[in-house]
N, CA, C and O atoms as a DFTB+ gen file, in Angstrom:
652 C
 N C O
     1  1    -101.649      53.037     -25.926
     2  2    -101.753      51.588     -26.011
     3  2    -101.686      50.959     -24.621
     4  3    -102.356      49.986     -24.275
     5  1    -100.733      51.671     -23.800
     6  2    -100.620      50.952     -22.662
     7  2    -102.140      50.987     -21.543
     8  3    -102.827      50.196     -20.897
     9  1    -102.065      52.532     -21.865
    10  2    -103.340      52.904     -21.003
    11  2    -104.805      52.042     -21.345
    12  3    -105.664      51.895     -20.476
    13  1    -104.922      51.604     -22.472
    14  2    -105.780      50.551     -23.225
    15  2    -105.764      49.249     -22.887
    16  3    -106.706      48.458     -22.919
    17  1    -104.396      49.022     -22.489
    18  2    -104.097      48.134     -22.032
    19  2    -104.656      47.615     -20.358
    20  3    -105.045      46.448     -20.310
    21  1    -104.706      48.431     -19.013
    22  2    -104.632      48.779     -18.321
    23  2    -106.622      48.720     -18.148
    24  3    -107.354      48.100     -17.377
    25  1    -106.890      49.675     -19.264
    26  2    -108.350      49.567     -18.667
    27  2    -109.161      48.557     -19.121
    28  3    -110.269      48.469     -18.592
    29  1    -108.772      47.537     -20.244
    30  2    -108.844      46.144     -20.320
    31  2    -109.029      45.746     -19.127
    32  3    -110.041      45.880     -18.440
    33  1    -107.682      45.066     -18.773
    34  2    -108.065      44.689     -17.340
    35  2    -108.477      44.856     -16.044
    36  3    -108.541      44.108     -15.068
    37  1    -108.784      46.183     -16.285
    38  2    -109.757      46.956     -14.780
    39  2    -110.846      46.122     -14.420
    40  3    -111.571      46.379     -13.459
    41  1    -110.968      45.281     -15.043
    42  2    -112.372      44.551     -14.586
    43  2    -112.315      43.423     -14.518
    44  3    -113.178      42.548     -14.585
    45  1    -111.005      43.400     -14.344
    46  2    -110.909      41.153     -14.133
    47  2    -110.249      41.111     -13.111
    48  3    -109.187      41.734     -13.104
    49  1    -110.632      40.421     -12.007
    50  2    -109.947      39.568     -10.905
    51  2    -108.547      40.056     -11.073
    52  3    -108.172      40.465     -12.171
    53  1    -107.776      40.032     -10.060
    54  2    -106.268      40.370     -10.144
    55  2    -105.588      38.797     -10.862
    56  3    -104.872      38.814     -11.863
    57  1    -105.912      37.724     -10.250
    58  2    -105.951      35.995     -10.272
    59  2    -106.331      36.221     -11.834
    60  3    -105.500      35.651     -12.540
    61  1    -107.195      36.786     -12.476
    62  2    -107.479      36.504     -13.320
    63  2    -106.414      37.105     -14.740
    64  3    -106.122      36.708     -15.867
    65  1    -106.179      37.980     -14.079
    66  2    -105.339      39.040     -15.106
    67  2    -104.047      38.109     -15.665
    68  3    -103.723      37.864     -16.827
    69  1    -103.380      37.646     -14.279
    70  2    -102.203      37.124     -14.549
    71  2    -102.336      36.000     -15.456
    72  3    -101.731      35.915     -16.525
    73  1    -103.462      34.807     -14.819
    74  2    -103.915      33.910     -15.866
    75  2    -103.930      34.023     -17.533
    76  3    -103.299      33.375     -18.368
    77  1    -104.800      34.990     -17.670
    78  2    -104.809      35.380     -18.934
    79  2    -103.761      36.071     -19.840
    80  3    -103.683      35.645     -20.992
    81  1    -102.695      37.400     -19.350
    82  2    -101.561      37.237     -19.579
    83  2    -100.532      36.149     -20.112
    84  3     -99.937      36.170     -21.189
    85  1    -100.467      35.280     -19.195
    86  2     -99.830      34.447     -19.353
    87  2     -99.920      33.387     -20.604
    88  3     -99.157      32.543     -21.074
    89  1    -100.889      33.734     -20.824
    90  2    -101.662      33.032     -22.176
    91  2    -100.894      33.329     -23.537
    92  3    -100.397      32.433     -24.220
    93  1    -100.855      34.484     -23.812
    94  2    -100.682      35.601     -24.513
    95  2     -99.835      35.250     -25.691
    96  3    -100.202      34.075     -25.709
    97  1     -99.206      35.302     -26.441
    98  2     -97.806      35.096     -26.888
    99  2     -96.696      36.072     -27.167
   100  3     -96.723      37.260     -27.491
   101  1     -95.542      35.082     -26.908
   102  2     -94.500      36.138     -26.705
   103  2     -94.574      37.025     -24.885
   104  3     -93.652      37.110     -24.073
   105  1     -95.731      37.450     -24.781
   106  2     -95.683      37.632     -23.608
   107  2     -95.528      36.890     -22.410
   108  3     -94.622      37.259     -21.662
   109  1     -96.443      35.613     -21.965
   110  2     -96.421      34.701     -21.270
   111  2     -95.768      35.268     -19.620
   112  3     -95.800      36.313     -18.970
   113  1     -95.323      34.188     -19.494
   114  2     -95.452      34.606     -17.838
   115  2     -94.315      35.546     -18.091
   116  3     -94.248      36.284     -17.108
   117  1     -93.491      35.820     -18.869
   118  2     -92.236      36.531     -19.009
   119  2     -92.852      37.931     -18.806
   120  3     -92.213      38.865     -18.322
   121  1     -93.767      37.990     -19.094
   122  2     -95.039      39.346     -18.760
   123  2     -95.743      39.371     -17.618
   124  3     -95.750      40.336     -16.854
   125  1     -96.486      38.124     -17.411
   126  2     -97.234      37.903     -16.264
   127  2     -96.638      38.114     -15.067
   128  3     -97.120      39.009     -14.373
   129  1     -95.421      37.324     -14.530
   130  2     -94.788      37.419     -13.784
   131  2     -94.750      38.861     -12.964
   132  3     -95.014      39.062     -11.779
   133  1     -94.317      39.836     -14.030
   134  2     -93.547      40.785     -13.585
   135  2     -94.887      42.155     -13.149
   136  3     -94.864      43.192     -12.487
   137  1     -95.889      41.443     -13.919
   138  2     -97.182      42.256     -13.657
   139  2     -97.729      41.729     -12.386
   140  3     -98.147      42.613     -11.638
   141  1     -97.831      40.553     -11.964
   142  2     -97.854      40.084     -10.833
   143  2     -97.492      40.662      -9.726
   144  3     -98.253      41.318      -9.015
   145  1     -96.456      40.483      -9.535
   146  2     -95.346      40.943      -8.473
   147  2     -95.157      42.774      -8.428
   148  3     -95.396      43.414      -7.405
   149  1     -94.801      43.265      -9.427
   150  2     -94.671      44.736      -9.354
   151  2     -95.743      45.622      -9.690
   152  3     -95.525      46.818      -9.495
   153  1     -96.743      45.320     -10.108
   154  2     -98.119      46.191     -10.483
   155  2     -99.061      45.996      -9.320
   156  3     -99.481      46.742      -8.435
   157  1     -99.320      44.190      -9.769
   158  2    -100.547      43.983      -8.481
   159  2     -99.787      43.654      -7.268
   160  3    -100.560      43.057      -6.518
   161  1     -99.173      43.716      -6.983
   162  2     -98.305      43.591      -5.752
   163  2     -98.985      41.888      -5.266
   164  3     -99.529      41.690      -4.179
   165  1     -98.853      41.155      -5.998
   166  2     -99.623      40.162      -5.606
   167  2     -98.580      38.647      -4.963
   168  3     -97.779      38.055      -5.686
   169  1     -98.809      38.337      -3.736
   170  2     -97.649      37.209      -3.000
   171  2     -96.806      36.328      -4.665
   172  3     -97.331      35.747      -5.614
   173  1     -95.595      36.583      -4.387
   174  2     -94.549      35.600      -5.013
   175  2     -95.616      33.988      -5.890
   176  3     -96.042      33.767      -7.024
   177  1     -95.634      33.297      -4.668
   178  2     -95.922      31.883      -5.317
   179  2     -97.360      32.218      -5.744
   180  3     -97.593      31.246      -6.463
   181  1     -98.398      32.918      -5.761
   182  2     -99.354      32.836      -6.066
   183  2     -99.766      33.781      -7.541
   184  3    -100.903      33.846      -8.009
   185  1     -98.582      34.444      -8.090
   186  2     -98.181      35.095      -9.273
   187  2     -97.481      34.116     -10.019
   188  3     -97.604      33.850     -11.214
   189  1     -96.477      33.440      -8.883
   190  2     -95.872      32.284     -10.363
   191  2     -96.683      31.069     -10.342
   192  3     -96.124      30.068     -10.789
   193  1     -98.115      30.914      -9.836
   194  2     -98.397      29.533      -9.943
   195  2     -99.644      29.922     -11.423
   196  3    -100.062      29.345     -12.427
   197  1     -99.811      31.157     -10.774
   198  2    -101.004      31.465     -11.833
   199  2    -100.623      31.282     -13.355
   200  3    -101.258      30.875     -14.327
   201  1     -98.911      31.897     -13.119
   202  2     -98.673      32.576     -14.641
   203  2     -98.658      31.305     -15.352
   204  3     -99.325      31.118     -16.370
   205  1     -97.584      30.064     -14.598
   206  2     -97.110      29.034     -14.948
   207  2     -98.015      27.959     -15.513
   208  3     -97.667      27.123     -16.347
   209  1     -99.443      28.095     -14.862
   210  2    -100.721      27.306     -15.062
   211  2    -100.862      27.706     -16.651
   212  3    -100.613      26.932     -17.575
   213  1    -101.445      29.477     -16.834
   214  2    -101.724      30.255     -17.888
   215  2    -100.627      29.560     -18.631
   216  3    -101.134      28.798     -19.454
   217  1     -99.003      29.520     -18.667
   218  2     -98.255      29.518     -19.669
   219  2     -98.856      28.001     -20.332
   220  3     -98.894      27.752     -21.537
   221  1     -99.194      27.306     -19.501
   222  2     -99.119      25.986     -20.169
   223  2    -100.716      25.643     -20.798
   224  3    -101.130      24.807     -21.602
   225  1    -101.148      26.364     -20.271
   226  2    -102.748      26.174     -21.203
   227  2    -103.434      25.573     -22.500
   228  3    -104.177      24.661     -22.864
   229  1    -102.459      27.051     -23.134
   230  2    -102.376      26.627     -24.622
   231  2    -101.248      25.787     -25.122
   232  3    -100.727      26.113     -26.188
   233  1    -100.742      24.575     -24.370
   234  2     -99.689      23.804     -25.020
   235  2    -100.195      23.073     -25.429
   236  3     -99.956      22.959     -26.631
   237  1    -100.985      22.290     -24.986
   238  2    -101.811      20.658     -25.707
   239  2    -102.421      21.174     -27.059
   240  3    -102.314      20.443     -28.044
   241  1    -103.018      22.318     -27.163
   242  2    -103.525      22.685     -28.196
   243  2    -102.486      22.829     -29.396
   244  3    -102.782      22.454     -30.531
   245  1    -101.435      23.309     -29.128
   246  2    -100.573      23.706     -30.228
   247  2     -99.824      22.548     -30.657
   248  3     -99.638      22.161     -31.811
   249  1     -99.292      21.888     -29.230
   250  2     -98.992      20.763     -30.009
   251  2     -99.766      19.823     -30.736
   252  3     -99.107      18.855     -31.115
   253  1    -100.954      19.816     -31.041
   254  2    -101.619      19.165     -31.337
   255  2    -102.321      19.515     -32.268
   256  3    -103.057      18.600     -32.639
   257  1    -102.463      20.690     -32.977
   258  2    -102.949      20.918     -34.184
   259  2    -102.216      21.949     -34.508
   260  3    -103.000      22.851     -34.803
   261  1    -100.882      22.387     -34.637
   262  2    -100.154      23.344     -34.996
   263  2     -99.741      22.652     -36.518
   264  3    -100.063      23.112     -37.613
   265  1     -98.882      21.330     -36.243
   266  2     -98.648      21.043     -37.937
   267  2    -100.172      20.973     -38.838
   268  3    -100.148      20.845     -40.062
   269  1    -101.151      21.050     -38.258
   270  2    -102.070      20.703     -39.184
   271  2    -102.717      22.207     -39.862
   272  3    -102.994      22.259     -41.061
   273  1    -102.873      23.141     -39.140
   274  2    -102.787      24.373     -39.319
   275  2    -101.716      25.065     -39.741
   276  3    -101.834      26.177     -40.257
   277  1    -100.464      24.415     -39.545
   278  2     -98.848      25.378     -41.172
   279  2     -99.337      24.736     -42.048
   280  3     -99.639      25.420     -43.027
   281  1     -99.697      22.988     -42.176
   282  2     -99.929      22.772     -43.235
   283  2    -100.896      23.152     -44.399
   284  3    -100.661      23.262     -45.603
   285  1    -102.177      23.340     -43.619
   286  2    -103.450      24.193     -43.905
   287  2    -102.959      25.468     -45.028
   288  3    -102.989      25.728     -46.230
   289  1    -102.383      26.180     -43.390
   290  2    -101.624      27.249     -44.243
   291  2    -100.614      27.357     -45.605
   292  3    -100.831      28.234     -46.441
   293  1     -99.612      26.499     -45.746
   294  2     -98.828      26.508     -46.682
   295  2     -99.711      26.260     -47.831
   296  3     -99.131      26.148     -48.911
   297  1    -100.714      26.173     -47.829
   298  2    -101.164      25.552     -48.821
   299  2    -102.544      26.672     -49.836
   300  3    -103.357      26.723     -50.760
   301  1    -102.011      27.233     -48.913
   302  2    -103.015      28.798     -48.878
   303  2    -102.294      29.706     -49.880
   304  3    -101.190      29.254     -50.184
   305  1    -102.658      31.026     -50.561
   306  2    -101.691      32.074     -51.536
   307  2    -101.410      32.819     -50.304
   308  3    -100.278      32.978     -49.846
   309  1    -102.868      33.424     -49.613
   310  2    -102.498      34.409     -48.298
   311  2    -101.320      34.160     -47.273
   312  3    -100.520      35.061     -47.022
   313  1    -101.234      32.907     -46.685
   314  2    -100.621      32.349     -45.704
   315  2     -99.606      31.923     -46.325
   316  3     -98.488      32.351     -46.041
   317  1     -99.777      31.125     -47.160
   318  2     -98.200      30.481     -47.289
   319  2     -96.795      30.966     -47.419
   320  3     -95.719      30.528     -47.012
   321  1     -97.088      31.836     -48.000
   322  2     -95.336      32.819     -47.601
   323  2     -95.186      32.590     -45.921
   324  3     -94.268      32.022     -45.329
   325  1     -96.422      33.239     -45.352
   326  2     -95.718      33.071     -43.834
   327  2     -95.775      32.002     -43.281
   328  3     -95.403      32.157     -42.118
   329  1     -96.061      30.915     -43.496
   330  2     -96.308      29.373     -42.673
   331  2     -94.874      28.901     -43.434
   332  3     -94.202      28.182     -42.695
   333  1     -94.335      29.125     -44.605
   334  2     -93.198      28.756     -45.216
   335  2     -92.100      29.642     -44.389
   336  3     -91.034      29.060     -44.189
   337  1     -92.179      30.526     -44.052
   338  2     -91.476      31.038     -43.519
   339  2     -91.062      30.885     -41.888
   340  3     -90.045      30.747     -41.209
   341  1     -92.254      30.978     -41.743
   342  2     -92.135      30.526     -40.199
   343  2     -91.578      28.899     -39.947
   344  3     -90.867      28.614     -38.983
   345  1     -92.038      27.854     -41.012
   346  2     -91.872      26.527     -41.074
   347  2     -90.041      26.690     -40.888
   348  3     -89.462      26.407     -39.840
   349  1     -89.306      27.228     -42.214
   350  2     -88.207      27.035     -42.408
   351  2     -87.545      27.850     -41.779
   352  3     -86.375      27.617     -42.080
   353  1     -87.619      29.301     -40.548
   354  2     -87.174      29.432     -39.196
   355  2     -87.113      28.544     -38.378
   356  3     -86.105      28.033     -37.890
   357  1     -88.533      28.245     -38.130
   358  2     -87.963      26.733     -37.141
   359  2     -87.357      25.802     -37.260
   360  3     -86.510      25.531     -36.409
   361  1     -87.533      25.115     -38.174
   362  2     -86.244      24.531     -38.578
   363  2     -84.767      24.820     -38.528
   364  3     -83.932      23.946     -38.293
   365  1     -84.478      26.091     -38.761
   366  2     -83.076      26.371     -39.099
   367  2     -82.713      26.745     -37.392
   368  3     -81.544      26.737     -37.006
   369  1     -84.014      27.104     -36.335
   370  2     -83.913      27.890     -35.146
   371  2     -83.668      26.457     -34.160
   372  3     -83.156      26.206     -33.069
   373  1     -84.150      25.934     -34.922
   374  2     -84.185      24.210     -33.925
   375  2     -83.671      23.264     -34.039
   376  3     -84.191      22.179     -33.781
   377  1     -82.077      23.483     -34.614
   378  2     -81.603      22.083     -34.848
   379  2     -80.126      21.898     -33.534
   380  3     -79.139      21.163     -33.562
   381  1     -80.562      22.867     -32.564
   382  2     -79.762      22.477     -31.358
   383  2     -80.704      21.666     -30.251
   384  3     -80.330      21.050     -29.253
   385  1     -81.797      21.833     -30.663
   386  2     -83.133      21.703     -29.793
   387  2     -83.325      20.242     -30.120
   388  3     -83.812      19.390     -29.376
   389  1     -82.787      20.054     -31.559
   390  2     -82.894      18.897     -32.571
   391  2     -82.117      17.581     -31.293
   392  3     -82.501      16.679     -30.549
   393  1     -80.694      18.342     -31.761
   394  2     -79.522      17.358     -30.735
   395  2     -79.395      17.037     -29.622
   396  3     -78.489      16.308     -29.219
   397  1     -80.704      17.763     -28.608
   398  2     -80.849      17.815     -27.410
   399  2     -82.468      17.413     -26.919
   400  3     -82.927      17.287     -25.784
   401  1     -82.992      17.297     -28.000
   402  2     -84.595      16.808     -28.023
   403  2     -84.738      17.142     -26.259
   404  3     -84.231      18.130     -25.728
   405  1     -85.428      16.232     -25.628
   406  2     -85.908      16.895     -24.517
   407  2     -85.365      17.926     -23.487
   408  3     -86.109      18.753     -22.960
   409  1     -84.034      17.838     -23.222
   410  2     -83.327      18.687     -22.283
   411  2     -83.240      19.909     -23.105
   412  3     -83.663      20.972     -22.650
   413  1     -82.548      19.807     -24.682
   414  2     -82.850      20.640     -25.266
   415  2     -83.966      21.824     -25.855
   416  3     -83.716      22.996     -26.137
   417  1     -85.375      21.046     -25.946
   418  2     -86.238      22.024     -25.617
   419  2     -86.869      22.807     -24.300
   420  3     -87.626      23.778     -24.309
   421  1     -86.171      21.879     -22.832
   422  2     -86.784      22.437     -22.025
   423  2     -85.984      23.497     -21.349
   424  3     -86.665      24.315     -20.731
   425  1     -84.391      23.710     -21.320
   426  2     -84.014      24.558     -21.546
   427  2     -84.214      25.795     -22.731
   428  3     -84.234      26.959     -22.333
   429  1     -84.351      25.521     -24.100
   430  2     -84.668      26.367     -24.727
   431  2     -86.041      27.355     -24.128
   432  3     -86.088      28.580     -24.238
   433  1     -86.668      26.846     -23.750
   434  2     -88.387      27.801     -23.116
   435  2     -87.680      27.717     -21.474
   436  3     -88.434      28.331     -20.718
   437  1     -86.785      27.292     -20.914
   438  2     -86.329      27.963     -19.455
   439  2     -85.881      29.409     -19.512
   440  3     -86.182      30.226     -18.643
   441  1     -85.136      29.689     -20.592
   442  2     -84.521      31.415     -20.962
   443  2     -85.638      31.771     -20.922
   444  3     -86.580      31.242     -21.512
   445  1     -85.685      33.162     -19.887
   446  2     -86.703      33.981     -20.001
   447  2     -86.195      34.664     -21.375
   448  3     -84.970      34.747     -21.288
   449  1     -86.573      35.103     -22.414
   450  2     -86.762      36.118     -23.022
   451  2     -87.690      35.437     -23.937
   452  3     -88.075      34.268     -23.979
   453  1     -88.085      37.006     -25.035
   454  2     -89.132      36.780     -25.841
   455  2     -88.525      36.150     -27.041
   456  3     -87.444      36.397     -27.576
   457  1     -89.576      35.159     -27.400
   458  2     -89.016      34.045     -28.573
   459  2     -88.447      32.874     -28.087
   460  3     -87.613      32.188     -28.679
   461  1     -88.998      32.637     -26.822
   462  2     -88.111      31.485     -26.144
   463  2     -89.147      30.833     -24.855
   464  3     -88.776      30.609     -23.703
   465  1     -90.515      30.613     -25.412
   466  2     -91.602      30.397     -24.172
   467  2     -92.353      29.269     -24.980
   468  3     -91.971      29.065     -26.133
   469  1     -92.913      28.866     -24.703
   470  2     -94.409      27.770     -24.434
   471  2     -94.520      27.974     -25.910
   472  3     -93.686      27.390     -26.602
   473  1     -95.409      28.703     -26.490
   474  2     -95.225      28.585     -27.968
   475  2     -94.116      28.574     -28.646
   476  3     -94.266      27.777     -29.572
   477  1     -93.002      29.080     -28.672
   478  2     -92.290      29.162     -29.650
   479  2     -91.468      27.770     -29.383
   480  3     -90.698      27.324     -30.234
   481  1     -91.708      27.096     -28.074
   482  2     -91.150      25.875     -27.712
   483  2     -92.394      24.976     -28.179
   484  3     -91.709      23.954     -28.133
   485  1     -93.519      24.544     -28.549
   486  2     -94.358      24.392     -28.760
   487  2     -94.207      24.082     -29.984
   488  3     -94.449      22.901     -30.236
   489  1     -93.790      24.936     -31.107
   490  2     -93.684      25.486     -32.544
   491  2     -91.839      24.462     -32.755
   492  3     -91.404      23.976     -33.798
   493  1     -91.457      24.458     -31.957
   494  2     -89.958      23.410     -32.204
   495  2     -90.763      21.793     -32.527
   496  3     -90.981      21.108     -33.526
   497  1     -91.034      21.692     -31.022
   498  2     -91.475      20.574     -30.618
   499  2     -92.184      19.968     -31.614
   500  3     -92.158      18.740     -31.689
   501  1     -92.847      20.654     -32.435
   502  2     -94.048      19.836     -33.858
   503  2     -93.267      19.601     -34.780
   504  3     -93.220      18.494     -35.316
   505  1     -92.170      21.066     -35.285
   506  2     -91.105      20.605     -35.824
   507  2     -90.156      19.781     -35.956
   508  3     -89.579      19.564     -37.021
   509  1     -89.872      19.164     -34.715
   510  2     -88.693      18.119     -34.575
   511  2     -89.670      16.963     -34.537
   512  3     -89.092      15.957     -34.949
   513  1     -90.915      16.717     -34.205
   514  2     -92.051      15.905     -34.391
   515  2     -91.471      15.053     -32.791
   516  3     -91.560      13.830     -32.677
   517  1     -91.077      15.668     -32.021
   518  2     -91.199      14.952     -30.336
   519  2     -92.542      14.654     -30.470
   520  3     -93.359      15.169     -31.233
   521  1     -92.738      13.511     -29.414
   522  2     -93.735      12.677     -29.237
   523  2     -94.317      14.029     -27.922
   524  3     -93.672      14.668     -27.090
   525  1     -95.631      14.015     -28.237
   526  2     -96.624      14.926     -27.474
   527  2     -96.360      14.928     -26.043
   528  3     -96.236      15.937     -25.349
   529  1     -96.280      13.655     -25.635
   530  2     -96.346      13.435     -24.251
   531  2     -94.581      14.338     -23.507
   532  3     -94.376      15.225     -22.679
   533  1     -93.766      13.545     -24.308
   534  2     -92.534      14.342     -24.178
   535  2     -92.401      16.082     -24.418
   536  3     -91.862      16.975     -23.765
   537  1     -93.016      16.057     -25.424
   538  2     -93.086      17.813     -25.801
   539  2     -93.763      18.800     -24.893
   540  3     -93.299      19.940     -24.883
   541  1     -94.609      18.574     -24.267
   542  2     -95.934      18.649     -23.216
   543  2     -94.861      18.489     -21.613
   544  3     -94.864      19.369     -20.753
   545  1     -94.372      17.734     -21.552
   546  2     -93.782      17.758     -20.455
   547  2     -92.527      18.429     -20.011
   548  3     -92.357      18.808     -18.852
   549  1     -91.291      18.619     -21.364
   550  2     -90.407      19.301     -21.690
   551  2     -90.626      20.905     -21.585
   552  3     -89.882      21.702     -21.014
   553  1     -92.029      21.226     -22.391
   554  2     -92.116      22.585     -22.430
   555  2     -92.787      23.384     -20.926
   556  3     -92.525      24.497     -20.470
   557  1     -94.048      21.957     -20.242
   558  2     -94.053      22.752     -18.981
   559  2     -92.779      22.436     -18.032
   560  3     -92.928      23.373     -17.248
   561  1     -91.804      21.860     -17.638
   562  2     -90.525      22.055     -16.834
   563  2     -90.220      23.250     -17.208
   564  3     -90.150      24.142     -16.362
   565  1     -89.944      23.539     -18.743
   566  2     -88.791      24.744     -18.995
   567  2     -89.879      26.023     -18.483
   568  3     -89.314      26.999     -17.991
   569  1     -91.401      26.069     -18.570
   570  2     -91.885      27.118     -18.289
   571  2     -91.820      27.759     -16.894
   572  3     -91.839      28.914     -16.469
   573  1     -91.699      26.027     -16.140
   574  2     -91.678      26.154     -14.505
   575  2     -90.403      27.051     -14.403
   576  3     -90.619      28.119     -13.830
   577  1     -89.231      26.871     -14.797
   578  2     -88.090      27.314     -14.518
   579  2     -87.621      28.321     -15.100
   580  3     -86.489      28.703     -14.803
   581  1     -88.322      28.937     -15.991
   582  2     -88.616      30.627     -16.990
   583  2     -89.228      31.341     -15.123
   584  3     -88.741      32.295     -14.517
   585  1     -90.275      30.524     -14.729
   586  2     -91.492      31.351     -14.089
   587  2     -90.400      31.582     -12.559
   588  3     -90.232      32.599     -11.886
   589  1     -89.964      30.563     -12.443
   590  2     -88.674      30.679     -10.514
   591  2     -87.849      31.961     -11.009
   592  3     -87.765      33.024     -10.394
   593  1     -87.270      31.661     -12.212
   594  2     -85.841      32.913     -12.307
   595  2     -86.643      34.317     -12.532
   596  3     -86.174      35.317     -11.987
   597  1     -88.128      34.463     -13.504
   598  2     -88.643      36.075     -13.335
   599  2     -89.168      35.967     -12.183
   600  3     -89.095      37.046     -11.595
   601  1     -89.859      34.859     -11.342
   602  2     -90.048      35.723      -9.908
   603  2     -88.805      35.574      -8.980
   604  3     -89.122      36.039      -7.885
   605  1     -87.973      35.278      -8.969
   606  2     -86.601      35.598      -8.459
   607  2     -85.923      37.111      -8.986
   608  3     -85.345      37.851      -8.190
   609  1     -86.066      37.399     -10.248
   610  2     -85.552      38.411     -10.664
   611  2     -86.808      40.094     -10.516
   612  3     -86.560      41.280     -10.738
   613  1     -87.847      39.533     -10.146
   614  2     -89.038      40.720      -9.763
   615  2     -88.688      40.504      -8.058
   616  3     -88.600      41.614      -7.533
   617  1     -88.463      39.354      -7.048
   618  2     -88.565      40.088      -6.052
   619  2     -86.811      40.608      -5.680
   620  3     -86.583      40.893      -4.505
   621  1     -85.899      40.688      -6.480
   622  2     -84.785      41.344      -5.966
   623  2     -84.861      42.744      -6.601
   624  3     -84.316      43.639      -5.955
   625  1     -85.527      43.118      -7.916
   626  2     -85.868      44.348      -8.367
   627  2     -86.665      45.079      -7.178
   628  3     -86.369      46.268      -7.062
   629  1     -87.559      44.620      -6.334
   630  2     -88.519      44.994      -5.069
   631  2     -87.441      44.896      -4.316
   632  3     -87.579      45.798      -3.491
   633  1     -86.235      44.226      -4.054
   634  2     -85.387      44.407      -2.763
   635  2     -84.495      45.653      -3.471
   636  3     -84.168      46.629      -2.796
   637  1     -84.289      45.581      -4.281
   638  2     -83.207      46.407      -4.900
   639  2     -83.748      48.042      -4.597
   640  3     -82.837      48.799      -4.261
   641  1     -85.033      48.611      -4.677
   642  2     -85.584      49.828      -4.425
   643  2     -86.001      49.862      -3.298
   644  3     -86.375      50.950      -2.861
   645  1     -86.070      48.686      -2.470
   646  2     -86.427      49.045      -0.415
   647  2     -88.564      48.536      -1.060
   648  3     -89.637      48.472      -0.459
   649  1     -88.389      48.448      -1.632
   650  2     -89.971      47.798      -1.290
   651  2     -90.724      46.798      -0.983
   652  3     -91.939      46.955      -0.858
């Protein structure tokens, strides 16, 4: 899988790789980043500007037709178990995000880890029904500050082995 992985991108721009990565879900720059910096050996700010661009790409989109597509879905036999499901996770996943509306979601997508990026902050944000402009702006800060701490934490992994 990995190796599949790998010759995928043998043929895209290094600039380009990270971009698209970053896209990804679940992966996002929390991926990009670290492919950046330790694979393509590619300068610090020019790995986190790429990833950070990529992370935010697909935000306007989601916020913006995500409830209309669970709803779509719930309404479906195929889908609706999982749009119900996923609906009433977020909910139950977002009611600190709830009490903290903007600081609260933009910290929530600042934690690097997986389940905690651009979409799944994205997927709150429709839920708690934040106003777009706020949700959009909340989720790229927290991505900016996901993208400083993994390239902070990829170039001390590179200091940490002498490279």
């Amino acid at each position: 899988m990995t190796q599949s992985i790998i010759n995928f991108f043998a043929f895209f721009p290094d600039w380009l790789e990270i971009f698209i990565i970053s896209m990804i879900p679940v992966v996002e720059l929390r991926g990009a980043i670290p492919w950046g910096d330790l694979v393509l050996r590619m300068p610090y700010l020019q790995t986190f500007l790429l990833a950070w661009l990529g992370s935010i790409v697909p935000a306007p989109f989601i916020l913006k037709f995500l409830p209309a597509v669970l709803n779509w879905m719930r309404g479906t036999k195929i889908f609706g178990p999982f749009a119900n499901w996923l609906h009433t996770r977020g909910i139950n996943k977002s009611k600190k995000i709830t009490q903290y509306k903007f600081w609260g979601l933009m910290i929530f997508v600042a934690i690097p880890l997986p389940g905690t990026g651009v979409w799944t902050g994205c997927l709150a944000a429709s839920l708690i029904e934040m106003d777009f402009k706020q949700g959009m702006l909340s989720v790229a800060l927290g991505s900016a500050v996901a993208g400083v701490i993994m390239t902070i934490l990829c170039a001390m992994g590179l200091a940490a082995v002498g490279a």
